[in-house]
C-alpha positions in Angstrom: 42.1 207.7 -50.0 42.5 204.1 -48.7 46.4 203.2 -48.7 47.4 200.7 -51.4 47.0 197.3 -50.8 50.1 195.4 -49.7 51.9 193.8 -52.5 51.6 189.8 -52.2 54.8 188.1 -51.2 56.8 186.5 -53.7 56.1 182.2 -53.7 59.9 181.9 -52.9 60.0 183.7 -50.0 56.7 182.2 -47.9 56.7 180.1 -45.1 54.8 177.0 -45.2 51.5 178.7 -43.8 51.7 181.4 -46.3 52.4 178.9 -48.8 49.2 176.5 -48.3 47.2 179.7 -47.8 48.4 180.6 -51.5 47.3 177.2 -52.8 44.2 177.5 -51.8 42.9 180.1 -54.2 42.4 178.8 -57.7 44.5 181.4 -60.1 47.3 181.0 -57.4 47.3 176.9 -57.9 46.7 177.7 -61.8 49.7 179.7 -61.5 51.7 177.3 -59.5 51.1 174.7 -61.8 51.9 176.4 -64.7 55.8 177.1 -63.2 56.6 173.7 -61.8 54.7 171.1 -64.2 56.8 172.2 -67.4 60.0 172.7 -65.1 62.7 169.8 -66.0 63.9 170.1 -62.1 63.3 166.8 -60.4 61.6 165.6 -63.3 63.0 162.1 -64.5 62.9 160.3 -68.0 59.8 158.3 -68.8 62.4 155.7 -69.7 65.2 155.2 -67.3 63.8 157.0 -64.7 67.1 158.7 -64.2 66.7 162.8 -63.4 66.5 165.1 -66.7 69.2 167.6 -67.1 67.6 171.4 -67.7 70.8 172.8 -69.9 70.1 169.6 -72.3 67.2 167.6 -71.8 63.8 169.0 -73.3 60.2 168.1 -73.3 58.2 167.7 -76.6 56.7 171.3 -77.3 53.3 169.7 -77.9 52.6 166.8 -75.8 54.8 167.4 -72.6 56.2 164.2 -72.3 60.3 163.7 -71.3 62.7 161.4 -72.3 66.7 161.6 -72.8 67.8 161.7 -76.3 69.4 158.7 -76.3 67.0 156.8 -74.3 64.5 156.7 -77.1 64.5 159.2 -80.2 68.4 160.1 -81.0 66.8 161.4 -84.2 65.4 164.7 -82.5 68.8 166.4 -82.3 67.8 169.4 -81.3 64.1 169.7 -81.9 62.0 169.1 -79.1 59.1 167.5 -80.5 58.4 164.2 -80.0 58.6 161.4 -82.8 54.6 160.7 -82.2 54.0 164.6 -82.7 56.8 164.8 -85.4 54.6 161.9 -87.4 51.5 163.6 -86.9 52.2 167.3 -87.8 53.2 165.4 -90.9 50.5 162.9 -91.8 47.6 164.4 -90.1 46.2 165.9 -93.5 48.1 164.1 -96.4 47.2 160.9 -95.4 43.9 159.7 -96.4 43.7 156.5 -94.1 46.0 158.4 -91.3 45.8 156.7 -88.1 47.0 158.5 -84.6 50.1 156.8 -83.6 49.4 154.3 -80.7 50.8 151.6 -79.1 49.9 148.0 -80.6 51.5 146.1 -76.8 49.9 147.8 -74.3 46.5 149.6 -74.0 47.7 152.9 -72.3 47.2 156.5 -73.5 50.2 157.6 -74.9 50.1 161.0 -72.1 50.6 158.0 -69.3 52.9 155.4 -70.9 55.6 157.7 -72.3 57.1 158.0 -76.0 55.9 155.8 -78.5 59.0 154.5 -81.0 58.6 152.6 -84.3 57.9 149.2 -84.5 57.3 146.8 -87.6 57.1 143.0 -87.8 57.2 140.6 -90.7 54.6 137.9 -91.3 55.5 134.0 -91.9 54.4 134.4 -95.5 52.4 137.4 -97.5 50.7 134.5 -99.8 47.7 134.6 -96.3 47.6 138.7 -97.2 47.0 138.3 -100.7 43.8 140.5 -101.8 43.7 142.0 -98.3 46.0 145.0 -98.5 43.7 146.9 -96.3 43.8 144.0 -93.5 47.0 144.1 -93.8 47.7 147.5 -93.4 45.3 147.6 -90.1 47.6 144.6 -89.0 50.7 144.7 -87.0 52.5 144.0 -90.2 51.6 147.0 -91.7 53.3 150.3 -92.2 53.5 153.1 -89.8 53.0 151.1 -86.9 54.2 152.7 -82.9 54.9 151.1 -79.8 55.5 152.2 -76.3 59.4 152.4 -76.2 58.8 150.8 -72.8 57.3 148.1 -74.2 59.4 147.1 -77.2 62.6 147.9 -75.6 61.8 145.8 -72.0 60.2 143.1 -74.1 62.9 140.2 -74.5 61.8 138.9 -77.8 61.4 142.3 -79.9 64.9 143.8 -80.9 65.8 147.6 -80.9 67.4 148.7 -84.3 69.1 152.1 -83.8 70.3 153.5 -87.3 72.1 156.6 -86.0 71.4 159.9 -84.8 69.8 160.9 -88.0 67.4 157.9 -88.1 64.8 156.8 -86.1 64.9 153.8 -84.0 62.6 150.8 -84.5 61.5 148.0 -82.4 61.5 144.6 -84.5 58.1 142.7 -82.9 58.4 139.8 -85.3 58.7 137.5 -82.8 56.0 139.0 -80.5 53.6 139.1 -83.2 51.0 135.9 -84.1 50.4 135.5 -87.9 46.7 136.6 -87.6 48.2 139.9 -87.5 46.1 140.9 -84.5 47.4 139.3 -81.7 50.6 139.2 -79.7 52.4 135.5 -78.4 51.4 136.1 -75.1 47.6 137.3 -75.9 46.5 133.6 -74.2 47.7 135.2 -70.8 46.4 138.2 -68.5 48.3 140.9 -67.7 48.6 140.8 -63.7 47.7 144.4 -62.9 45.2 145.3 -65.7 44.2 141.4 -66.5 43.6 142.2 -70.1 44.8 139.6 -72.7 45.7 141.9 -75.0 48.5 143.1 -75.6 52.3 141.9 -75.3 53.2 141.0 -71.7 56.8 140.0 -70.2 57.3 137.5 -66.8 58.6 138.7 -63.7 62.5 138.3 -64.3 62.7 136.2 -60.8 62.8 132.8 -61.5 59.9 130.8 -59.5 57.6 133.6 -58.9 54.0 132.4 -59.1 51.5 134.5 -60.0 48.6 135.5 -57.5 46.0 132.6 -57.6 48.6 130.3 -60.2 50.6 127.2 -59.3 53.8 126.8 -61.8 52.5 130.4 -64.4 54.9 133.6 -63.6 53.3 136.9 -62.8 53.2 138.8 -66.2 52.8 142.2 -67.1 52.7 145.0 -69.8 55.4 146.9 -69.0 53.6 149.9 -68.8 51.0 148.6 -66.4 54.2 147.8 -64.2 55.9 150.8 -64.2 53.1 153.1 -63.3 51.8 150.9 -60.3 55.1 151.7 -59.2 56.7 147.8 -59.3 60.4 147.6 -60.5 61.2 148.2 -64.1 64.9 148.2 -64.3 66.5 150.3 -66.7 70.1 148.4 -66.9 72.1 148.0 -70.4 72.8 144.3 -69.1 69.3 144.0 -67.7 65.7 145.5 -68.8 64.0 143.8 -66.5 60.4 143.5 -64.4 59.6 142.4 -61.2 56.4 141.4 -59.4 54.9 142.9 -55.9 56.4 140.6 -54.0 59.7 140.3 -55.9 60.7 144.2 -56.2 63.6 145.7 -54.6 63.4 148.1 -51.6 63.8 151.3 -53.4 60.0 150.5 -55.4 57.9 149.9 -52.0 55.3 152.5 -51.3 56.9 153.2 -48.1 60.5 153.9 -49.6 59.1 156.3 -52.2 58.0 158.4 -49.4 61.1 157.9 -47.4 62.8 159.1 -50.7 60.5 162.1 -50.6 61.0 162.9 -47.8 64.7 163.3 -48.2 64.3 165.7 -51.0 62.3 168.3 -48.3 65.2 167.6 -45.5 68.1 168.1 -48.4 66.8 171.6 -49.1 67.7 173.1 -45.5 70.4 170.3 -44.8 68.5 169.2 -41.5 66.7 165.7 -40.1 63.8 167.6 -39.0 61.3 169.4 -41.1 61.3 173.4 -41.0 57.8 174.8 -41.9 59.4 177.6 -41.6 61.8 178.0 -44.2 61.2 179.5 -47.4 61.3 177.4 -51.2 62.5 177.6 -54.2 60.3 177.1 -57.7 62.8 174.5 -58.8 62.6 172.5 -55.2 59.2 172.7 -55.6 59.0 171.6 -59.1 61.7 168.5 -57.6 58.7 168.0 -55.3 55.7 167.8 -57.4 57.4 165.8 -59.9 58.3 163.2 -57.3 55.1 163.1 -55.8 52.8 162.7 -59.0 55.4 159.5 -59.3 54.1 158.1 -55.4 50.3 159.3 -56.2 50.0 157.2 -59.6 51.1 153.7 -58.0 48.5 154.6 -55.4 45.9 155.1 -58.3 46.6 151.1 -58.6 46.1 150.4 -54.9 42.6 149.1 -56.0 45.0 146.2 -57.3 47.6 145.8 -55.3 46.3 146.2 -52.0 45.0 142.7 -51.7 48.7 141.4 -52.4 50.2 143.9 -49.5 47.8 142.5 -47.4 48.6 138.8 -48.1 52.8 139.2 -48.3 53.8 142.7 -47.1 56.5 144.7 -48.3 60.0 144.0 -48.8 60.9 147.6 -47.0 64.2 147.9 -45.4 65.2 150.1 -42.6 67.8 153.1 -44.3 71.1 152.8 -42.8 73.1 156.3 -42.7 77.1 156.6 -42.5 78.1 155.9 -39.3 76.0 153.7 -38.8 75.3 150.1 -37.8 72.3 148.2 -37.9 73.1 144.8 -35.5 73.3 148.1 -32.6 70.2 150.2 -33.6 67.1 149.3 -31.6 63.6 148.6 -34.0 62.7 151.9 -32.6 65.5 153.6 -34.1 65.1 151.4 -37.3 61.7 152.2 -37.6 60.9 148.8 -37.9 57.2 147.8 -38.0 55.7 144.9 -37.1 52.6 143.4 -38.8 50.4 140.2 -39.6 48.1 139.4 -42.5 45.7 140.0 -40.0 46.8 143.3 -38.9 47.4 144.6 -42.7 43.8 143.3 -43.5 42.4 145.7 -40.5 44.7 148.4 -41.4 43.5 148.4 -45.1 40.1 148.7 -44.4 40.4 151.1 -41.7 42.1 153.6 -44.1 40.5 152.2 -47.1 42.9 151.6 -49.3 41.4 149.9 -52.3 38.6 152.3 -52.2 40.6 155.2 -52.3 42.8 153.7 -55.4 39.2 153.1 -57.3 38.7 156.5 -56.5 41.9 158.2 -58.0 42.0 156.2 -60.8 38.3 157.8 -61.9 39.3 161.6 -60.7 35.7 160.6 -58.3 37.2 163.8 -56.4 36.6 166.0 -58.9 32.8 164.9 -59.2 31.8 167.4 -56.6 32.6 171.1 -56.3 35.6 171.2 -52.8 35.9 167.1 -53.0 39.5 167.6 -53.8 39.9 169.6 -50.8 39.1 168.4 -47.3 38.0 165.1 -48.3 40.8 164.3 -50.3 43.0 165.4 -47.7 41.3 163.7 -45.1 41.6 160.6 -47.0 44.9 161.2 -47.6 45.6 161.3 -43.9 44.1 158.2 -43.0 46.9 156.6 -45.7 49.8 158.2 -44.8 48.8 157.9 -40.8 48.6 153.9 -41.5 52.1 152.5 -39.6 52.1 149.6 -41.4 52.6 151.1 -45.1 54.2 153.8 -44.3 56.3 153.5 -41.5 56.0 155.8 -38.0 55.3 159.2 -38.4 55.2 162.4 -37.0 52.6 164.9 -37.5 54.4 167.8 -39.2 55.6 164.5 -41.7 52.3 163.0 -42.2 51.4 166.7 -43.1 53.9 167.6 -45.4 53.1 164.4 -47.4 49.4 165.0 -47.6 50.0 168.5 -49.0 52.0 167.7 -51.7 50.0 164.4 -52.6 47.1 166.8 -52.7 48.6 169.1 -54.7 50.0 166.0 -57.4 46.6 165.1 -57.5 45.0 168.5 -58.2 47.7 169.2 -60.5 46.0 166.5 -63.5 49.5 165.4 -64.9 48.7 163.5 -67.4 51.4 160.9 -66.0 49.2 160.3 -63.3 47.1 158.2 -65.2 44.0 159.1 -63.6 40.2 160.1 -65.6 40.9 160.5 -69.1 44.5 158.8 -69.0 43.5 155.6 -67.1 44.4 152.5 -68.9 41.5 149.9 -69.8 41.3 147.1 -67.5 39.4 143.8 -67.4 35.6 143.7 -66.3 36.0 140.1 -64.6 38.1 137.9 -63.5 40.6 139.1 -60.8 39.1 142.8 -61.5 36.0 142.0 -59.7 34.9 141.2 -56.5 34.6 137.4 -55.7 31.7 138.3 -53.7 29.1 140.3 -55.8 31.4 140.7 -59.2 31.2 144.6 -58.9 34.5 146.1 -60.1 37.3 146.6 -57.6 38.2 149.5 -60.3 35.0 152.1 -59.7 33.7 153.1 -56.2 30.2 151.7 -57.5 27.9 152.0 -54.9 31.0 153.0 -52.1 30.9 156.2 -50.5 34.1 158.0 -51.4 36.8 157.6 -49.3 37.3 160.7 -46.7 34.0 162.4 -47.3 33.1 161.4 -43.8 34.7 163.2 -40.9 36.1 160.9 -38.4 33.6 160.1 -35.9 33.3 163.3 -32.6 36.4 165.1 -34.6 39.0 162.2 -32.9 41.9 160.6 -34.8 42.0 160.9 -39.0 40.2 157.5 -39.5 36.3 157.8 -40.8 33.4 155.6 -39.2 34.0 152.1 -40.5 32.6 151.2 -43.7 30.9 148.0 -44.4 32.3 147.6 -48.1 33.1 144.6 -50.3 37.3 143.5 -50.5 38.9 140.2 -51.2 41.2 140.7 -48.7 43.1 137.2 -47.2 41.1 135.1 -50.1 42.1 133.2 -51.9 43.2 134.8 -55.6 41.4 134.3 -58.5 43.9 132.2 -60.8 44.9 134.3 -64.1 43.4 131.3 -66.4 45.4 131.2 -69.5 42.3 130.0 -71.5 40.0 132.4 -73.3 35.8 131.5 -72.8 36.6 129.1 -75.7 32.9 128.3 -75.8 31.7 131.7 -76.7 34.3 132.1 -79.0 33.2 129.0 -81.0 29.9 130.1 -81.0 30.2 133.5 -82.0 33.5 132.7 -84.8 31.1 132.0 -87.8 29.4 135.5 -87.1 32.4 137.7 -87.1 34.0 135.7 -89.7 30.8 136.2 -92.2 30.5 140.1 -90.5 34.5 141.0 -91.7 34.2 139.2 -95.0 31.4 141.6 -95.7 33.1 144.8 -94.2 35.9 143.4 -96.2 34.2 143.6 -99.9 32.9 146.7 -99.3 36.2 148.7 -98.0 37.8 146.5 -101.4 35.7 148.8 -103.6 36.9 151.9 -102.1 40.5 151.3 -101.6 43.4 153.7 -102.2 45.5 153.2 -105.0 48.8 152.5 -103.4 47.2 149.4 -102.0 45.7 148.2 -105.1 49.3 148.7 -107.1 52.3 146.1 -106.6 53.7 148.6 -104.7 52.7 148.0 -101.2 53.4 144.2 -101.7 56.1 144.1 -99.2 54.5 146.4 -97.2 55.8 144.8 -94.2 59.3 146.6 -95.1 60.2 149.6 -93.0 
């Protein structure tokens, strides 16, 4: 009889070899995945940002997503479910008008812009709501509304009301909200990143920053849209704060996340130099895939953002170690990196950067049976071999960081943001191409980025693609002014439309709108 098969080695005790061979069959990844992804080890709160703690923290047994405690929902004690999943398993089926809890702010999935809190805001007067108790309820003023705790709790004109660990906490958005109900204060201004109107948006905290394209206007953004295109949200009791591309601190630029990445590999055998060799943990690698998912979603946004790299740069700083002393370390020690608008602009579209963001964002490598394979890795490459984002690297580096990116990728973490998750975005303006108007967000009509070897097998970059960027143009200014026309135009429509829909949802409506009892229904 043939002798038994040798038993496969345990995940802990491969070698990096053994270890990508392992990936690379489908139940082993499944496995993989289902070890790290639900590990708190390396995994940071959707809030603060500051590293769970296993023998305490706990993600919500439904949805997955993590937050300290006392971050954002004191009133979960013990339980680890969520407050959105705590409201739901509740309402689902008792309430006849239920609504799924989402965020009025922003317009992110709740999977990608973390725990949703409370929120209620009180109008100017109810005499404007009187006979409409159904438009009222679908209003921000009505009851059982939810915002992103990022959102209410970064925004400077709501106010977080915690009631004690046995209540939950609420977000007052009076003073965001517009007395139409509908609207936020800011809803005459673009978000930066997404440039939707909607929404509530907050300035970059540094004063004279100008957004892209603007002359006196700060950048502004949903706080959501900031955090996961990886600019600086600051989680400070003194300070809840955001910051614009070209205003963040060291620690957020693309190149530093990797550097920070990288030091989590070199921690785990005490070393400067990488050791393919050496076997891993399930809780380093769960500290790995966490951080990397983190790196990979502000890349999903590169579609964005790479035109204001070009332009400005980064404001990376070389890492100074004990001991030692920066006026007596030679740029080649530093790693210092030298590089024009000029020279960012070829880089960019050598290695395609926007391209590749469009094509994260849309999960285009999944389109096509093994795209997430070679070509995603061979894309991958030609980012992470590009000097002047990333810094000089050496080949076993660049390596390591296009496995792991890989495997963030092909791990569809919700907090990715990618496919399903993705946030809306706007279908002009700054969103599309100055050239042709096609959208900067979708690959369109470009071939996806990696799925061309590099020309004779030489170097990691792909035959040069003739493709459409706005690259060292000048930036399409963020108007502040809806098409006023159209909306004049088309106001006596909707108006005579909602009247109608109005009357005929009247007839049908529930009691407890109909009764005196819902009158103050802006009350929490």
């Amino acid at each position: 009889s043939p002798p038994d098969p040798i038993p496969a080695k345990p995940f802990y005790k491969m070698n990096a070899t053994e270890r990508k061979e392992y990936w690379s069959d489908a139940e082993n990844l499944e496995e993989f995945f289902e070890k790290v992804l639900p590990s708190l080890d390396g995994a940071k709160c959707a809030l603060c940002e500051m590293p769970a703690d296993p023998s305490i923290d706990k993600r919500c047994d439904k949805c997955g997503v993590l937050s300290h405690a006392d971050c954002a929902d004191p009133a979960r004690g013990d339980r680890a479910t969520c407050l959105t999943c705590r409201f739901t398993e509740k309402n689902a089926n008792r309430l006849r008008n239920y609504e799924e809890p989402k965020c009025h702010m922003c317009s992110h999935p709740n999977a990608s812009g973390g725990p949703l809190l409370r929120s209620f805001a009180k109008p100017v007067s109810m005499k404007v709501w009187k006979g409409s108790a159904l438009r009222f309820q679908k209003s921000i003023f009505g009851k059982d509304k939810f915002c992103h705790a990022l959102c209410g709790m970064w925004n400077p004109l709501c106010e977080t009301e915690n009631n004690g660990e046995a209540q939950d906490t609420f977000i007052d958005c009076t003073n965001t909200a517009m007395s139409n109900g509908k609207d936020h204060v800011s809803h005459q201004f673009r978000c930066t990143l997404c440039g939707l109107y909607t929404g509530a948006k907050v300035d970059c905290s540094i004063e004279g920053c100008v957004a892209p394209g603007g002359t006196r206007m700060r950048a502004k953004f949903h706080v959501t849209c900031a955090r996961q295109a990886g600019l600086e949200v600051l989680a400070d009791v003194d300070c809840m704060s955001v910051k614009c591309f070209n205003h963040v601190e060291c620690d957020y630029v693309f190149r530093a996340r990797l550097e920070d990445l990288r030091e989590i590999e070199l921690n785990r055998f005490s070393s400067k130099k990488f050791k393919a060799s050496v076997p891993m943990t399930w809780g380093h690698a769960s500290s790995l895939l966490h951080a990397t998912v983190n790196i990979l979603r502000t890349l999903g946004w590169s579609w964005r953002w790479a035109e204001w790299w070009v332009d400005h740069g980064d404001n990376w700083e070389p890492l100074i170690e004990a001991g030692q002393r920066e006026e007596d370390m030679t740029e080649e020690e530093l790693k210092v990196v030298h590089s024009t608008r000029q020279s960012r602009c070829e880089d960019a579209r050598q290695c395609r950067l926007a391209a590749f963001g469009a094509a994260l964002r849309n999960r285009d490598y999944d389109k096509e049976e093994g795209d997430d394979q070679e070509p995603l890795e061979r894309a991958l490459t030609a980012i992470i071999s590009t000097r002047s984002l990333v810094g000089p690297l050496k080949k076993r580096e660049v390596e390591f960081f296009v496995t792991w990116l890989a495997l963030a990728y092909r791990s569809k973490s919700p907090v990715l943001g990618f496919g399903n998750d993705k946030t809306p975005v706007a279908t002009d303006c700054f969103c599309v191409h100055q050239e042709d108007a096609s959208p900067k967000y979708e690959l369109g009509g470009r071939p996806l980025p990696g799925k061309t070897k590099p020309q004779n097998g030489k170097g990691v970059f792909e035959p040069r693609v003739e493709e459409v960027d706005d690259f060292l143009k000048t930036p399409v200014p963020a108007s502040p002014e809806r098409k006023i026309k159209k909306k004049k135009e088309n106001k006596k429509k909707r108006k005579k439309k909602k009247r109608e829909e109005e009357e005929e949802e009247e007839d049908d409506m529930p009691d407890e709108y109909t009764t005196g009892e819902y009158s103050a229904g802006f009350e929490k």
